[in-house]
C-alpha positions in Angstrom: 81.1 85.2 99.9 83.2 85.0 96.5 80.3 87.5 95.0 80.7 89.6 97.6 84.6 90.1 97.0 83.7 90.4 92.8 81.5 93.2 93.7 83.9 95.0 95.6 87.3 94.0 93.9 87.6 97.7 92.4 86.1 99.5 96.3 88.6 102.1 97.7 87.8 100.1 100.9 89.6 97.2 99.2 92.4 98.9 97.7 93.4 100.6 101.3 92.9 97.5 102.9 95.2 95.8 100.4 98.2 98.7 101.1 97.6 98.6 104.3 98.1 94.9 104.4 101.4 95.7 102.1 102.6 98.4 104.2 102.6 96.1 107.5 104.1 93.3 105.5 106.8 95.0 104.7 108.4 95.5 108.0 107.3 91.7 109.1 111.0 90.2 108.7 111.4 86.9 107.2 107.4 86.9 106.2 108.2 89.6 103.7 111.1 88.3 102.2 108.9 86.6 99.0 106.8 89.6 98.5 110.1 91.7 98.5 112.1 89.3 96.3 109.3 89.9 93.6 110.2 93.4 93.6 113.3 92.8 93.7 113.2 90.9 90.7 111.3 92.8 88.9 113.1 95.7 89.5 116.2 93.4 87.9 114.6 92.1 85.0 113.4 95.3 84.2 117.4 96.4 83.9 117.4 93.7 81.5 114.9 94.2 79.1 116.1 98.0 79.1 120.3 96.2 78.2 118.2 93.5 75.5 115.8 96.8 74.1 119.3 98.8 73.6 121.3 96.3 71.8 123.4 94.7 75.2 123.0 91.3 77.1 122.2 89.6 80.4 124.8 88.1 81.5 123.5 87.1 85.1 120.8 88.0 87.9 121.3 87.7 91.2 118.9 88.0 94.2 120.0 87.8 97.6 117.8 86.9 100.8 117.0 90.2 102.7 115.7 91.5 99.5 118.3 92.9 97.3 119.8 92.2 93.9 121.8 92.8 91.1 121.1 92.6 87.1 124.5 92.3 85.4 124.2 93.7 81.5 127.0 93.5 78.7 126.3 96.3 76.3 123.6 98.6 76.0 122.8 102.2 76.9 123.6 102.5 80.5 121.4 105.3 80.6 118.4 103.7 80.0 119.3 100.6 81.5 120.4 102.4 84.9 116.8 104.2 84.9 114.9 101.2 84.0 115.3 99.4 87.4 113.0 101.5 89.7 110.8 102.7 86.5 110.4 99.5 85.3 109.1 97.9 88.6 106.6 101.1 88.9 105.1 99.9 85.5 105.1 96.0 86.6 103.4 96.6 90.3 100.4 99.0 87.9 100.5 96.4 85.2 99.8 93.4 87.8 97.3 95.3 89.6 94.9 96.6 86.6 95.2 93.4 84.8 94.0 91.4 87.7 91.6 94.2 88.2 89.8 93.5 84.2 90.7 90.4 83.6 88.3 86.9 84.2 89.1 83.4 85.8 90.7 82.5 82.7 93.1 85.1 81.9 94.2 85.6 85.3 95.7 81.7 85.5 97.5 82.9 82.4 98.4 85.9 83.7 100.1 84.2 86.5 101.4 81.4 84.5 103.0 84.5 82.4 104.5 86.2 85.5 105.7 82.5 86.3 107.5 81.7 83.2 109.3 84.8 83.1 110.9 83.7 86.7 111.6 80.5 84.8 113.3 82.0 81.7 115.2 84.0 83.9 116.2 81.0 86.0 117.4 79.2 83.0 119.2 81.6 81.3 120.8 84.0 83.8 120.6 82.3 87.4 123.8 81.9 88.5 124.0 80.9 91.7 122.1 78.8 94.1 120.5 81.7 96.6 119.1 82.8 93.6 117.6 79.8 92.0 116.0 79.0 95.4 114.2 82.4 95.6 112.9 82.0 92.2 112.0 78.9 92.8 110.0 79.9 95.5 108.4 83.0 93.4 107.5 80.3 90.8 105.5 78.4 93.8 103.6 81.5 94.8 102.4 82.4 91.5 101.6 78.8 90.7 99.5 79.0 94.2 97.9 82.1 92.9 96.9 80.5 89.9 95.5 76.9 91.2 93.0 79.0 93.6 89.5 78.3 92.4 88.1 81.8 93.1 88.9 84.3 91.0 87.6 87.2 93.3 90.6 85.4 95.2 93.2 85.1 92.6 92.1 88.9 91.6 92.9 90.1 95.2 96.1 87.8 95.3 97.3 89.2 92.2 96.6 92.5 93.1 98.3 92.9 96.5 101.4 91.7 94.8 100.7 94.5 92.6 100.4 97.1 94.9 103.4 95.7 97.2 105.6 96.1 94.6 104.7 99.5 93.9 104.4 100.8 97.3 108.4 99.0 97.5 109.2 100.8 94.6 108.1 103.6 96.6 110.5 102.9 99.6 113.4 101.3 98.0 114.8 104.5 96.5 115.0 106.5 99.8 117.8 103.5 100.8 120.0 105.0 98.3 120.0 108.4 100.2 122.9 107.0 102.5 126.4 109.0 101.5 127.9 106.0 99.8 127.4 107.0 96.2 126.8 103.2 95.3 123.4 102.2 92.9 121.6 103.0 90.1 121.1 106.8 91.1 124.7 107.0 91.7 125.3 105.6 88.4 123.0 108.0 87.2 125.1 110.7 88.5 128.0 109.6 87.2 126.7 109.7 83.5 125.0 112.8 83.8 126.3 115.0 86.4 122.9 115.9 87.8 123.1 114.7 91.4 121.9 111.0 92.7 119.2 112.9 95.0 117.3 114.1 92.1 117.2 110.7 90.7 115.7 108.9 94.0 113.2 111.9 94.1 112.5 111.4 90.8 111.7 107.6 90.8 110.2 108.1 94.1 107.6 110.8 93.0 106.8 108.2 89.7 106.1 105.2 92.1 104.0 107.7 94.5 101.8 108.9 91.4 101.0 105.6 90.4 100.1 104.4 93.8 97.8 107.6 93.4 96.1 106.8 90.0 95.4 103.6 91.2 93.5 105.3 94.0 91.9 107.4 92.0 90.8 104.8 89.3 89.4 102.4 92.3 87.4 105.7 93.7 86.1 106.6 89.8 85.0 103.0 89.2 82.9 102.5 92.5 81.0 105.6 91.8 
């Protein structure tokens, strides 16, 4: 059975069936919350590196139940770190996926274990509250699941619907912003540049899209 999963762990079939799977997930309430605090989380570390790459600080995370979050930064370019949110979990949800797609039994325990320890570092240094130490907590536990499965066609598939749910989120999320309260990162955005909060969410949202459609097109290419 495990052989049968290898051989078809790059299939078009596959990858629909895993954003399928994502897509219905993600309007199950309560079973989605862990897949949509690890975008969420992502999303916020990603507004971190972008404040420690630009010379600023972390001075907190938070993540909340229903899914949302907040990075706070001291320093920096806002800019970049305002951008980096949406962008950066685009790159993290591609990133998981084609690793898990290349990599053998070995390196995808570490690559969990990696994914893993950055929840941990973040915990240490910039958890601040309890709600948000139990949700990493609980991210910590599903990776470390992911990684203690003995079949790596598993762990592959594990590793790569996490991938694709976070992009196909990274997909949504943006579109929330479009609600008339000027509040966010495409608001803040706005504010720094003048060019309007819409072209922002279109922006991120046509990024996240075209990823979701390279990794389409890269699952078709290698089944040839």
């Amino acid at each position: 059975m495990s052989s049968i999963f290898e051989n078809r762990s790059s299939s078009p079939l596959l990858f629909l069936a895993l954003l399928l799977g994502a897509f219905i997930l993600s309007y199950i309430p309560i079973v989605n919350w862990p897949f949509s605090w690890m975008m969420t989380f992502f999303h916020e570390i990603s507004h971190g590196i972008a404040a420690l790459v630009t010379g600023g600080s972390i001075d907190s995370i938070r993540l909340h139940l229903r899914g949302s979050g907040l990075c706070t930064t001291i320093g920096g370019i806002g800019f970049i770190i305002s951008l980096a949110g949406y962008l950066g979990a685009v790159i993290w949800g591609m990133g998981i996926y084609l690793m898990a797609d290349k990599l053998n039994k070995r390196h995808t325990d570490e690559m969990a274990l990696f994914m893993a320890s950055i929840v941990l570092l973040s915990a240490v240094l910039w958890g601040r509250d309890i709600i948000t130490l139990l949700i990493m907590a609980i991210l910590i536990a599903v990776l470390v699941t992911v990684m203690k499965l003995n079949d790596n066609a598993f762990i592959k598939i594990a590793l790569k619907f996490i991938g694709i749910f976070i992009l196909l989120d990274a997909i949504k999320a943006p579109l929330h912003l479009i609600d008339g309260r000027h509040y966010g990162d495409g608001a803040r955005l706005a504010d720094l540049t003048g060019i309007p909060e819409l072209i922002w969410v279109m922006i991120w949202f046509s990024v996240a899209a075209s990823g979701l459609y390279a990794l389409w097109k890269m699952s078709n290419r290698e089944s040839a």
